[in-house]
N, C-alpha and C positions, 0 to 999 in steps of 0.2 A: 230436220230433213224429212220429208214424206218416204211415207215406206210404199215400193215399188209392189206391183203385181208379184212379181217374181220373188220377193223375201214374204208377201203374204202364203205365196205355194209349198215353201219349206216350211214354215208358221203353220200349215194346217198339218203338214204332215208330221212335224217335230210333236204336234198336240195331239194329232189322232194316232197315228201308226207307231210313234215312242212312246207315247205316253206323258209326256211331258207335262207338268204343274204351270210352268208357269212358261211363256214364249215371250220376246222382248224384241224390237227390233230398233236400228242402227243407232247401237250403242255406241257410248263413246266413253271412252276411260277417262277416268280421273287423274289425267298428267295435265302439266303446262307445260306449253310449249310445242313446238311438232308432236310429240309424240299425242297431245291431246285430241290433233287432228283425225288421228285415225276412229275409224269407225268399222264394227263388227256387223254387220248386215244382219244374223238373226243370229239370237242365243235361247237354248231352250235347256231347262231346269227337270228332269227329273228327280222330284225329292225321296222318293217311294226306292229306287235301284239307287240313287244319291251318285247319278250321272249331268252330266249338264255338256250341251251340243254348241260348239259355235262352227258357225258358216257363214259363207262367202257366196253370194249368189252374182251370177253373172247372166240375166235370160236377153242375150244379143238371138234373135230369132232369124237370123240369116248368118248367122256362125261367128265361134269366139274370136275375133280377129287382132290376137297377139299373135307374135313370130316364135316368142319364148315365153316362159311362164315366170321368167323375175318377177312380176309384180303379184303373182300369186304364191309365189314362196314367200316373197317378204310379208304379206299378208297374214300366210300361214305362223312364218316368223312371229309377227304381234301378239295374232292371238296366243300362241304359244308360251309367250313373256305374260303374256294381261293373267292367262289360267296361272302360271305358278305362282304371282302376284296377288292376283283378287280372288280365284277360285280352286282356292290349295284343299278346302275343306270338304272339295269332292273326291270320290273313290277315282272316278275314271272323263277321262274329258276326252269327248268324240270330234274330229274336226273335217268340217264336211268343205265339199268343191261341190255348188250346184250348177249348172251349166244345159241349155238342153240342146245345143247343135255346136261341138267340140269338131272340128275337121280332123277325121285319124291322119296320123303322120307323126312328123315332129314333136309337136307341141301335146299331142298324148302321151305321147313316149314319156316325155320330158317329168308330165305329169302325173303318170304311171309309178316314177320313180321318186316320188315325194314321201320320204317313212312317214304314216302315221295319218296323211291323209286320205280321207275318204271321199270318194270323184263320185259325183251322183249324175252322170252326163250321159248324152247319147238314149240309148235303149234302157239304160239302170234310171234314167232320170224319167223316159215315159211310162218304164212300169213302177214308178213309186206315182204318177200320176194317175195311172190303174189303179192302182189300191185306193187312194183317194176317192176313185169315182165308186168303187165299191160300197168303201164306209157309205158315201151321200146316198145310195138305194136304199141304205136301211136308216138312216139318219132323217127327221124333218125339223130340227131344233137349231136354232140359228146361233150357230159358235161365235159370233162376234168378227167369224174372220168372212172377209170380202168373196177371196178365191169359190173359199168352202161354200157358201151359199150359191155362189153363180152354180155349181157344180151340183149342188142338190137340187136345183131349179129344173136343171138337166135331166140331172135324170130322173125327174118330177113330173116330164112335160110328159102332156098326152097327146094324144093322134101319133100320125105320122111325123116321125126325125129325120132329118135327112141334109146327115154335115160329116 
C-alpha cells in the first residue's frame, strides 16, 4: 500500500518533534487471516526514551465523515492487542488520532472519551503543523520524508509568499 501525504505529516513529526529512531508506515501484523489485514498507518520507535507511537491518520480535508467512532476504537482496539503482543519490550506506548478537520459535536465527544488515546485534530493537529514548519526554517537537509521537504522549500522560498 502507498503511504498517503497525511501518514508522511505524522512521519515528519513522530521524527522531528519526538524524536523518533526509526518511523515505519502501514504496517501490517504478522497474523493470518482477518486479523492480517489490518494495518497501522505510522509507528514511530523511540529507542533513546524506549517509547514507540502508533497512529491512525485520517487527513479527509473537508471533515471526518463518520457518525460514530467504532471504527476508530476498533482501530485503537488492534493496535492495542499488536503493542502487548509484538511491542511489550517498550516502557510506554503512545496511541495517536491524527485527523485535521474533526466537526465538534458527537463524534468529538465520543472520541474525547477514548482512555489512552491521543486526538491530534483540529487546532492540536494545525499547531503540530506549526512546529513542523518551524524545525524546516532551520532545517536544509533532506529527511527523506516527502511532507518535510515540500515544507522546507516553503519556507525556503524567496521574494514575496502569498498563500
Amino acid at each position: 500500500m502507498t503511504t498517503e501525504i497525511g501518514e508522511y505529516i505524522v512521519g515528519a513529526y513522530l521524527q522531528l518533534i519526538k524524536d523518533c529512531d526509526v518511523v515505519d508506515y502501514n504496517v501490517r501484523p504478522p497474523e493470518r487471516g482477518l486479523k492480517g489485514l489490518n494495518e497501522f498507518d505510522v509507528l514511530g520507535f523511540n529507542f533513546k526514551e524506549n517509547i514507540v507511537y502508533l497512529c491512525e491518520v485520517k487527513t479527509h480535508i473537508t471533515g471526518l465523515h463518520y457518525k460514530h467512532c467504532e471504527k476508530i476504537k476498533s482501530k485503537y482496539n488492534s493496535q492495542r492487542e499488536y503493542a502487548r503482543k509484538y511491542l511489550n519490550t517498550f516502557d510506554e506506548h503512545i496511541y495517536m488520532f491524527w485527523s485535521p478537520v474533526v466537526p465538534e459535536g458527537r463524534l468529538t465527544k465520543e472520541l474525547r472519551n477514548i482512555r489512552g488515546l491521543e486526538l491530534k485534530i483540529n487546532d492540536i493537529y494545525t499547531n503540530c503543523i506549526n512546529q513542523l514548519a518551524q524545525v524546516a526554517k532551520s532545517r536544509n537537509i533532506d529527511i527523506g520524508n516527502p511532507f518535510f521537504r515540500s515544507l522546507q522549500i516553503i519556507q525556503h522560498l524567496r521574494g514575496s509568499k502569498e498563500f
